[in-house]
LOTI-235013 format. One record per residue (C-alpha): residue number from 1; x, y, z. Coordinates in Angstrom, 1 decimal, decimal comma, padded with zeros to 4 digits, m for minus. Example, Ala and Ser with C-alpha at 12.3 -4.5 7.8 and 13.67 -1.06 7.14 Angstrom:
<rs>
<r i="1" c1="012,3" c2="m004,5" c3="007,8"/>
<r i="2" c1="013,7" c2="m001,1" c3="007,1"/>
</rs>
This chain:
<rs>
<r i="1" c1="174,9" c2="017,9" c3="m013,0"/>
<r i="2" c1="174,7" c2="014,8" c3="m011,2"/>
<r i="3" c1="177,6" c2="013,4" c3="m009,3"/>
<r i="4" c1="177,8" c2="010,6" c3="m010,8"/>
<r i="5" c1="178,4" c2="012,6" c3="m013,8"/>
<r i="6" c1="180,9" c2="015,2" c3="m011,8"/>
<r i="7" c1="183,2" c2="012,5" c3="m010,9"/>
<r i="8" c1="183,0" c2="011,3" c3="m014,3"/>
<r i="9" c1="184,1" c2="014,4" c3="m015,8"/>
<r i="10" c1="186,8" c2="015,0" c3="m013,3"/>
<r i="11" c1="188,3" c2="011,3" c3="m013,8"/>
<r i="12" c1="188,4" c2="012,0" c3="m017,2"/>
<r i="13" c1="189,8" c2="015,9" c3="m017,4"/>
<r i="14" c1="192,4" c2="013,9" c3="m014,8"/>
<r i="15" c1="193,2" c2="011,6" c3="m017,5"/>
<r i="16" c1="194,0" c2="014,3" c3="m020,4"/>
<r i="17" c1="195,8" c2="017,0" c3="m018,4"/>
<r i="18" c1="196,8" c2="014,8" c3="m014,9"/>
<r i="19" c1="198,9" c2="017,8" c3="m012,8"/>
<r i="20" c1="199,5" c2="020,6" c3="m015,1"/>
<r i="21" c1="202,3" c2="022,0" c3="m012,5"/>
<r i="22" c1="200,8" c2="025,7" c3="m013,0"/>
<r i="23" c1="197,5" c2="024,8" c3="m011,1"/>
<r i="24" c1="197,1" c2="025,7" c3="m008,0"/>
<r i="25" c1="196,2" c2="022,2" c3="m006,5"/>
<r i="26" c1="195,0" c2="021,9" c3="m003,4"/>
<r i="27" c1="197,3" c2="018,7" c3="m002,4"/>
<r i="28" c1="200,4" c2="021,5" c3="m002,6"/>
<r i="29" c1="198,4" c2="024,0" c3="m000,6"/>
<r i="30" c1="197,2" c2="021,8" c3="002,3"/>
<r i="31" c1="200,8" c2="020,7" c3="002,7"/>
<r i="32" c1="202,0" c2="023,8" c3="002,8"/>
<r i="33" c1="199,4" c2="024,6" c3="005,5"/>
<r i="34" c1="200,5" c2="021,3" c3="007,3"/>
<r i="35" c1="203,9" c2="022,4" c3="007,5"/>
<r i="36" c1="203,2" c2="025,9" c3="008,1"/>
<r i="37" c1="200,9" c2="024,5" c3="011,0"/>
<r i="38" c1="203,3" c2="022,0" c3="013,1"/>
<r i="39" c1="205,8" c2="024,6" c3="014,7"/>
<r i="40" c1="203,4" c2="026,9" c3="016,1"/>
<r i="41" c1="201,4" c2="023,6" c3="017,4"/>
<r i="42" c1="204,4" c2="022,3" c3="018,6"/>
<r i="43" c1="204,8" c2="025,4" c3="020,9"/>
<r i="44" c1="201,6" c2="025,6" c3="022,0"/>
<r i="45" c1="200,8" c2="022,2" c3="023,0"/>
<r i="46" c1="203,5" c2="020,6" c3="025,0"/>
<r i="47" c1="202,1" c2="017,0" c3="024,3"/>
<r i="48" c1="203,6" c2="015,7" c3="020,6"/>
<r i="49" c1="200,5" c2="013,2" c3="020,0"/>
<r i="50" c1="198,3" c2="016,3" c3="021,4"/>
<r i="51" c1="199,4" c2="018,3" c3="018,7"/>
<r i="52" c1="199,6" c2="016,2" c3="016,5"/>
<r i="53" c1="195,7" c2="015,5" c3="016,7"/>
<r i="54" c1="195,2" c2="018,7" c3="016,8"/>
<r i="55" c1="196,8" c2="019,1" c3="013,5"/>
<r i="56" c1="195,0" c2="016,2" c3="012,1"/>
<r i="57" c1="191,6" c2="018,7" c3="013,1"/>
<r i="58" c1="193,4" c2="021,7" c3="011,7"/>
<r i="59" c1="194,2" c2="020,7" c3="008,3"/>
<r i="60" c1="191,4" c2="018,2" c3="007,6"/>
<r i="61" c1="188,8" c2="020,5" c3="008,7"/>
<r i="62" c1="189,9" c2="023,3" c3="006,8"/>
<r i="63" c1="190,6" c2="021,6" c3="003,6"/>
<r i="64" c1="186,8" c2="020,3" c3="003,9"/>
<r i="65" c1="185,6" c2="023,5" c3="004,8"/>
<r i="66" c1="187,1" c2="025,7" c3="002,0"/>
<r i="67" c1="186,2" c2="022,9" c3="m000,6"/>
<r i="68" c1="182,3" c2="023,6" c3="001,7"/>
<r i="69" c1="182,9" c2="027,2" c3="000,6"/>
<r i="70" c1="183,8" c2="027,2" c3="m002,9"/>
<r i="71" c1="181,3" c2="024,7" c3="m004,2"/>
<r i="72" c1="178,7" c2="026,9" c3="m002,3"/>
<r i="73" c1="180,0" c2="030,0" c3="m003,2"/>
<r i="74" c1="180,2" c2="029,1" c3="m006,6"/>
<r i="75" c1="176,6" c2="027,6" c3="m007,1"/>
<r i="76" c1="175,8" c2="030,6" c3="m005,6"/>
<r i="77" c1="176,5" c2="032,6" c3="m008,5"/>
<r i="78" c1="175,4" c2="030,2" c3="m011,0"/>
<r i="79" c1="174,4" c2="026,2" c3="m010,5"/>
<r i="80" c1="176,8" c2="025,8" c3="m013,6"/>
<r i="81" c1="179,8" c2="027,7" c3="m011,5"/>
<r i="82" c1="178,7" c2="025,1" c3="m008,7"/>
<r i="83" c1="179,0" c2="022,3" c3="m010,9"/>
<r i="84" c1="182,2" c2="023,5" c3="m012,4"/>
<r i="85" c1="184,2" c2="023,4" c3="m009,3"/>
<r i="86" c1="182,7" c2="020,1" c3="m008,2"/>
<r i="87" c1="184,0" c2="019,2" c3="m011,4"/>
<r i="88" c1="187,4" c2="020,7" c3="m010,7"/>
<r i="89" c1="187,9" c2="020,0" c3="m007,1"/>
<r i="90" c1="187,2" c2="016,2" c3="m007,7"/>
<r i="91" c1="189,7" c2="016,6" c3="m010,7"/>
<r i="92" c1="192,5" c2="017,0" c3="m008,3"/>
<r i="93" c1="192,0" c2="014,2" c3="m006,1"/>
<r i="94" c1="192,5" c2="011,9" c3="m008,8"/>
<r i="95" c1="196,7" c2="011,1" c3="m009,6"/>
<r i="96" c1="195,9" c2="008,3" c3="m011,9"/>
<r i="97" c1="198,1" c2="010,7" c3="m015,4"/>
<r i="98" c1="200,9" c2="011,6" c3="m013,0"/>
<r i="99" c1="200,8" c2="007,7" c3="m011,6"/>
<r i="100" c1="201,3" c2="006,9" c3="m015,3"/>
<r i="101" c1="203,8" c2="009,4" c3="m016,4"/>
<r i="102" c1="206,0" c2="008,7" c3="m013,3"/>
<r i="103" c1="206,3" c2="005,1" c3="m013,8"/>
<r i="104" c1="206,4" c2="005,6" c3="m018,0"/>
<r i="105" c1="209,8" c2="007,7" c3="m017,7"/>
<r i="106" c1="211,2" c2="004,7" c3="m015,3"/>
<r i="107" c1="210,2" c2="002,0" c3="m018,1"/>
<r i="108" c1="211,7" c2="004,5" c3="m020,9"/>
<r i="109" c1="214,5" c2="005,2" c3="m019,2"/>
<r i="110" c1="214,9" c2="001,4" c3="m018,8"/>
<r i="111" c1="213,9" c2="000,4" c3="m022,3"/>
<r i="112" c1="216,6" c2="003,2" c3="m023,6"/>
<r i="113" c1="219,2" c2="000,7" c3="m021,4"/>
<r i="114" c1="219,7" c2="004,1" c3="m019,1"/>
<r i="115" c1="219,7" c2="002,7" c3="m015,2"/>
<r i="116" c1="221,3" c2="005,5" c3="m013,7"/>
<r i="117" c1="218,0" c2="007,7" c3="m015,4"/>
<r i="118" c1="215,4" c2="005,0" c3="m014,4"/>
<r i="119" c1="216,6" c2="005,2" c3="m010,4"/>
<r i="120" c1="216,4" c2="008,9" c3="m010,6"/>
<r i="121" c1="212,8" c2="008,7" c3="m012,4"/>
<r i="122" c1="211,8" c2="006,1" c3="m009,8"/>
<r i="123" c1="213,3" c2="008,1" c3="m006,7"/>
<r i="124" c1="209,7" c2="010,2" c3="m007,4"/>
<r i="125" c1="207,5" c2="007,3" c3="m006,5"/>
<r i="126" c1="209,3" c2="005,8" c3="m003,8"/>
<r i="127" c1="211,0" c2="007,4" c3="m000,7"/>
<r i="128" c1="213,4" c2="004,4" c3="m000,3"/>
<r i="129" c1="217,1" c2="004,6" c3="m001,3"/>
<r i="130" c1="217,2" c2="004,1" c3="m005,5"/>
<r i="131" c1="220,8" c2="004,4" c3="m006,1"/>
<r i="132" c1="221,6" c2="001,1" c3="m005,1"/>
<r i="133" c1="218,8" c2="m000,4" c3="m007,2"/>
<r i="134" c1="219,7" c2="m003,0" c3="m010,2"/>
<r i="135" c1="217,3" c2="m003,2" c3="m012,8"/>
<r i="136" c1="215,3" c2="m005,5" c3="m011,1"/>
<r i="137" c1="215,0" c2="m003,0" c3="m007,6"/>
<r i="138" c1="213,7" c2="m000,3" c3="m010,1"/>
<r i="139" c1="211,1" c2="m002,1" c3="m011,9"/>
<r i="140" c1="210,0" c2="m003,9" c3="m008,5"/>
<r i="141" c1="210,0" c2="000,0" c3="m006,8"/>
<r i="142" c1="207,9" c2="001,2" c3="m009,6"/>
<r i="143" c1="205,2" c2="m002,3" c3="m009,5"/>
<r i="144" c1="204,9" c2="m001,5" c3="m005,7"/>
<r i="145" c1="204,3" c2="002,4" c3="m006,1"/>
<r i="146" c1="201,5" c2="001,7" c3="m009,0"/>
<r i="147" c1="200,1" c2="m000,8" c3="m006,6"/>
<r i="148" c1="199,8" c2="000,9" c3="m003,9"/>
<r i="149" c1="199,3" c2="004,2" c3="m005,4"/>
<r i="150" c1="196,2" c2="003,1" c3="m007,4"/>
<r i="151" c1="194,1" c2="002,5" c3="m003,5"/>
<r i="152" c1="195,3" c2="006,1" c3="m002,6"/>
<r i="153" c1="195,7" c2="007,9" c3="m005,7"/>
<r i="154" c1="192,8" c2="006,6" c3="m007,7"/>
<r i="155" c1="189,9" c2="004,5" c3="m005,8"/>
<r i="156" c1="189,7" c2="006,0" c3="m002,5"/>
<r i="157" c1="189,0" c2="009,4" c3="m004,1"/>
<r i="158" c1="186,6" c2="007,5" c3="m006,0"/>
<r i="159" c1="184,8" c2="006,2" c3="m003,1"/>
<r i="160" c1="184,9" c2="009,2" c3="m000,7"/>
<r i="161" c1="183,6" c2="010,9" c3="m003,6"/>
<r i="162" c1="181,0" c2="009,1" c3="m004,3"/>
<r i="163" c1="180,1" c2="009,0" c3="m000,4"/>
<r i="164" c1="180,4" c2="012,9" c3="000,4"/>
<r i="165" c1="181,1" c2="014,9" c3="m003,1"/>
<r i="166" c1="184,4" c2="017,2" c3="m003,6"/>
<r i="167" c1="184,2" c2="018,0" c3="000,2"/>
<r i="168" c1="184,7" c2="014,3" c3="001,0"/>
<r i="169" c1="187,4" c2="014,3" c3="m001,6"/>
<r i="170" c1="189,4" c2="016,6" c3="m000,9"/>
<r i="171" c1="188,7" c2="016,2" c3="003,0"/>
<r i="172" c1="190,5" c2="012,3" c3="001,9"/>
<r i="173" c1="193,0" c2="014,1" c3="000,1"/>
<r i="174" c1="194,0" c2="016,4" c3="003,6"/>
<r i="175" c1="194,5" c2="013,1" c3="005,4"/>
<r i="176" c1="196,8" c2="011,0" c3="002,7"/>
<r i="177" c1="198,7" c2="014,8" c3="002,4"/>
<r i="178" c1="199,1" c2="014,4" c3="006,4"/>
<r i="179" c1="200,1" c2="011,1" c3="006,4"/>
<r i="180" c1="202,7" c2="011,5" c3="003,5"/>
<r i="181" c1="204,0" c2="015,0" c3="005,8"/>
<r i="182" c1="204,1" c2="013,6" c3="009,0"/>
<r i="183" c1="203,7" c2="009,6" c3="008,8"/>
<r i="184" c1="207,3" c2="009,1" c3="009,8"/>
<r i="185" c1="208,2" c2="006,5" c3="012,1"/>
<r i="186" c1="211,5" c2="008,5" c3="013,2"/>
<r i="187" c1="212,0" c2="010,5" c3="016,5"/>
<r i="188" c1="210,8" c2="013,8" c3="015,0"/>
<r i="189" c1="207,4" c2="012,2" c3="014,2"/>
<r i="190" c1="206,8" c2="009,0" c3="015,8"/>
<r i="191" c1="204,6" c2="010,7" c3="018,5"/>
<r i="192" c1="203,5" c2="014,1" c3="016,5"/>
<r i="193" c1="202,3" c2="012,4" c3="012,8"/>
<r i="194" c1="200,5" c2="009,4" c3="015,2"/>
<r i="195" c1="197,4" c2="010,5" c3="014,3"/>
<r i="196" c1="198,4" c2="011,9" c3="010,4"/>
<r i="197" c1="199,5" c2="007,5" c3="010,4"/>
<r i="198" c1="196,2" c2="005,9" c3="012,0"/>
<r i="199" c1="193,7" c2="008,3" c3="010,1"/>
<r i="200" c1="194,9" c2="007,5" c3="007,3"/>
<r i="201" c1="195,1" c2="003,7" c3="007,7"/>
<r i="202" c1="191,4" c2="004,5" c3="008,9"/>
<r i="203" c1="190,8" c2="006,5" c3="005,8"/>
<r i="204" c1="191,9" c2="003,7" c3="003,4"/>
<r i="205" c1="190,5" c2="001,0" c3="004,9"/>
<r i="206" c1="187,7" c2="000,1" c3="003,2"/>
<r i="207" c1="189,0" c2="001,4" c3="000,2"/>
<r i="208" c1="191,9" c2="m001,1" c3="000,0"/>
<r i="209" c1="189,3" c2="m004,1" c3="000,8"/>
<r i="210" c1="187,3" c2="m003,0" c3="m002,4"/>
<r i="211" c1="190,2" c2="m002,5" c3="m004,8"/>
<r i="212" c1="191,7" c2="m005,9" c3="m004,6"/>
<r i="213" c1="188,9" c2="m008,2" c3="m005,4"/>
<r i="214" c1="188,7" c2="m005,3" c3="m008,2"/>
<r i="215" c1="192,4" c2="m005,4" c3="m009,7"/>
<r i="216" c1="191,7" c2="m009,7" c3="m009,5"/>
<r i="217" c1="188,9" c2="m008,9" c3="m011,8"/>
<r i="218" c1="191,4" c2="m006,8" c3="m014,0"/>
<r i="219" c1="193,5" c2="m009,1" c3="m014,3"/>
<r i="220" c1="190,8" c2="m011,6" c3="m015,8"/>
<r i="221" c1="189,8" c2="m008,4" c3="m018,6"/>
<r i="222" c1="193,6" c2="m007,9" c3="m019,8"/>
<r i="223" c1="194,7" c2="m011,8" c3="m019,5"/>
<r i="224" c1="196,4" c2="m012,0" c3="m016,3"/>
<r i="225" c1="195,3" c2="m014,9" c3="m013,5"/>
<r i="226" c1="192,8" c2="m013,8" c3="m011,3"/>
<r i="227" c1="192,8" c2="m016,9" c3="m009,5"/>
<r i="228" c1="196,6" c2="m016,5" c3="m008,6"/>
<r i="229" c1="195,6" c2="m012,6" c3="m007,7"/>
<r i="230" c1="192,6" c2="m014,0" c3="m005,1"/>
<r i="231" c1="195,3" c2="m016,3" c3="m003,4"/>
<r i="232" c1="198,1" c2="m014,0" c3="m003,3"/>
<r i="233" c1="195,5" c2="m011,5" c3="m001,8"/>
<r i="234" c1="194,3" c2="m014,4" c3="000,9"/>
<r i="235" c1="197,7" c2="m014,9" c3="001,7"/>
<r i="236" c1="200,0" c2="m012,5" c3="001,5"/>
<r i="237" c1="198,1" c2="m009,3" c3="001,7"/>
<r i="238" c1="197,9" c2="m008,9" c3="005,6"/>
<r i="239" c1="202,0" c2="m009,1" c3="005,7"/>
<r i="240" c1="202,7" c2="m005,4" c3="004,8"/>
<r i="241" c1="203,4" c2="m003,4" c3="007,7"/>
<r i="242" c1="200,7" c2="m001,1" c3="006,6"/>
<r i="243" c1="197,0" c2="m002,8" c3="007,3"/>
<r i="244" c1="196,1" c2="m001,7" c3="003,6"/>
<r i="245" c1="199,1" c2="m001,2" c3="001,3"/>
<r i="246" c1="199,7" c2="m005,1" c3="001,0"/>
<r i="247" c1="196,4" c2="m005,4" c3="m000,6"/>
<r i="248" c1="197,0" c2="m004,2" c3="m003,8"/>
<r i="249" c1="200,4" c2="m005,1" c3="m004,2"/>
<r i="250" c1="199,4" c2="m009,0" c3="m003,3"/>
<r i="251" c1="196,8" c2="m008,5" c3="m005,9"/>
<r i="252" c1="199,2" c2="m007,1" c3="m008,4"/>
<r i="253" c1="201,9" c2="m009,7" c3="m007,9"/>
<r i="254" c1="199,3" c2="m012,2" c3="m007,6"/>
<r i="255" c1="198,0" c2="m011,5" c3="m010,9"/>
<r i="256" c1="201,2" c2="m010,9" c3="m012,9"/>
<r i="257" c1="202,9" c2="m014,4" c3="m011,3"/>
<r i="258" c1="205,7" c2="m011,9" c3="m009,4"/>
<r i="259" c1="207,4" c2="m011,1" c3="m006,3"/>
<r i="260" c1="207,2" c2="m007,8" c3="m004,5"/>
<r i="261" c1="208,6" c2="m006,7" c3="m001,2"/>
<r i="262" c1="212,1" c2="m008,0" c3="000,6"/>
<r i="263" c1="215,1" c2="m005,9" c3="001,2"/>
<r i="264" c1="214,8" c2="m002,1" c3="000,9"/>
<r i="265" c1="217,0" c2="000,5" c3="001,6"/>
<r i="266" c1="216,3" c2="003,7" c3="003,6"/>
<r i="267" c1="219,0" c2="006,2" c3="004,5"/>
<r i="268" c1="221,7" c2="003,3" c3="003,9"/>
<r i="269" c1="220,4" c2="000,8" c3="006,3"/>
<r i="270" c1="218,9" c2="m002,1" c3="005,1"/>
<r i="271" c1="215,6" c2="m003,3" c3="006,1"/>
<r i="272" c1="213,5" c2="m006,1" c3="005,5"/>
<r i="273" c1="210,4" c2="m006,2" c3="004,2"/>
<r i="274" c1="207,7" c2="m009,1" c3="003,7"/>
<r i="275" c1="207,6" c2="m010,9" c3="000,4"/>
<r i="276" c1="204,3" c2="m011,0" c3="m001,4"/>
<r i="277" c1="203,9" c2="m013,4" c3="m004,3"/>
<r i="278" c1="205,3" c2="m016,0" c3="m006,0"/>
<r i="279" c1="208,7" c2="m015,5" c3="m007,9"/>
<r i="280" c1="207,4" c2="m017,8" c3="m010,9"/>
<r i="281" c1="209,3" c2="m015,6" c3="m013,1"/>
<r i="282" c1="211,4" c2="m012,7" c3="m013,0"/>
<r i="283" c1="210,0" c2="m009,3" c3="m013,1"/>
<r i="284" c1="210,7" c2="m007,7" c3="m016,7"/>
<r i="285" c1="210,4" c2="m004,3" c3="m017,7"/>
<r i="286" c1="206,7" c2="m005,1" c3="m019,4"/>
<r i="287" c1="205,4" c2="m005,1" c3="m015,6"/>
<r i="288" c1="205,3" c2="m001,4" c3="m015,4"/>
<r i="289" c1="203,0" c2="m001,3" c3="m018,2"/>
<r i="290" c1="201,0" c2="m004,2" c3="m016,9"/>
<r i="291" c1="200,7" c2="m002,6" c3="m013,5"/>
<r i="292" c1="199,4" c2="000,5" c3="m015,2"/>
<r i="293" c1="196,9" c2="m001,3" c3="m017,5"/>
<r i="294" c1="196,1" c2="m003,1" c3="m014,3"/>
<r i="295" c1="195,5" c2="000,1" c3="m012,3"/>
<r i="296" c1="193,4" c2="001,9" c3="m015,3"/>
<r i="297" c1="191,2" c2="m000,9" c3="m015,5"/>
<r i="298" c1="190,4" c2="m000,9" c3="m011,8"/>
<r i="299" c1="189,7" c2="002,8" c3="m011,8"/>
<r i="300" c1="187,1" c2="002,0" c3="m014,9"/>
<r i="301" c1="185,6" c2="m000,9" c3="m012,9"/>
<r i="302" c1="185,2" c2="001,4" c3="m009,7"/>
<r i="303" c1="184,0" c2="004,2" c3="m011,8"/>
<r i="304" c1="180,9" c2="002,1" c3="m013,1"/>
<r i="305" c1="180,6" c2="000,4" c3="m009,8"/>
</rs>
């Protein structure tokens, strides 16, 4: 089987089943290992940005050498065993169901007038603080997790699997596990997850520059404004603290005529984030949905590209 046709496949079986919560997916494992990995670093290298490389080597090279070992292992026995893990390895470096599901209970919740439901649904997408989110917070939390989420959770396993297979995947997959474990900017991690942070703003990088121009031609399939997705892009999408995450949400905003960013709240302290967009309307609940149709329709576009 080609891998054109693996990646295919696994987009697709990602689609139907998404995260079955029984499967042993290797996203849970390699952050386990992370974990299991920083104390015994931490002792053994005095330096925290030392060990925190180090850990960076660790986990990435052993995610991309067990995926090394199973495809081979399993071709081994039979080229259709091969393919089948290929298949199933790609599989899990794709979130687009789960990205879906999540946000779907927030707009149900919303839609069945239950806020104190739709924070609690949305408090699984975003780390910020959802409690003290009106119904406006939640929908905006939910259009900026979808956003983001469709760079890291949909096309950048797309493109590092088309560039290096299941290995590149899931090697892709070790670094955004790293980043989300030790990524922090607080004092346990500032110096240890350093390189978890810039690896993964590394990894993305091209990625995020691909799926903007992408979700602006989206928006021109499913009756959005492109043009006001380019200029959002243009302007707004090098604001965001993170080099990459401002891309797609600029695009998204840009495309549904909203406003995303401002004032969040993390541990009860307020802090303010850039606005990206135009407020030429308020955001409604409908955005949720349109930010999902928005991210399918980029996955389909990358998957044909």
């Amino acid at each position: 089987m080609s891998l054109e046709c693996q990646i295919l496949a696994a987009f697709a079986l990602d689609l139907l089943i998404g995260d079955p919560g029984w499967f042993p997916h290797p996203v849970r494992l390699i952050g386990a290992f992370a974990q299991l990995s920083e104390k015994p670093l931490r002792r053994l290298v005095v330096d925290p940005r030392l060990a925190g490389i180090l850990a960076v080597c660790l986990v990435v090279g052993a995610a991309g050498l067990g995926a090394f070992i199973l495809v081979k292992c399993a071709a081994w026995l039979h080229p259709a065993a091969g393919d089948a893990v290929s298949v199933l390895l790609l599989y899990t470096s794709f979130a687009a169901r789960d990205l879906m599901r999540h946000s779907r209970r927030v707009y149900a919740a919303l839609k069945n007038d239950d806020l104190a439901g739709a924070r609690r649904c949305v408090g699984m997408l975003v780390g910020r603080d959802t409690e003290v989110l009106d119904e406006p917070g939640v929908i905006r939390a939910t259009v900026e997790s979808v956003a983001e989420s469709t760079v890291d959770g949909v096309t950048a396993p797309i493109f590092f699997a088309a560039v290096a297979g299941p290995v590149g995947a899931i090697m892709y997959k070790a670094i955004n596990t790293l980043d989300s474990t030790f990524g922090y900017k607080d004092d346990r991690y500032l110096l240890f997850g350093w390189a978890s942070a810039r690896l993964d703003d590394v990894a993305n990088y091209v990625p995020a520059r691909l799926t903007a121009p992408i979700i602006a031609l989206a928006a021109a399939v499913s009756g959005f404004s492109p043009r006001q997705s380019i200029r959002i892009i243009m302007r707004d999408g090098r604001k965001h603290d993170s080099p990459n995450a401002g891309l797609s949400e600029a695009a998204v905003a840009g495309a549904l005529g909203v406003q995303l960013g401002g004032v969040n709240y993390y541990s009860g302290e307020p802090c303010e984030g850039p606005r990206i967009g135009d407020p030429l309307r308020m955001l409604q609940r409908r955005d949720i949905i349109a930010a999902n149709l928005l991210m399918l329709e980029t996955s389909v576009f990358c998957l044909v590209l």
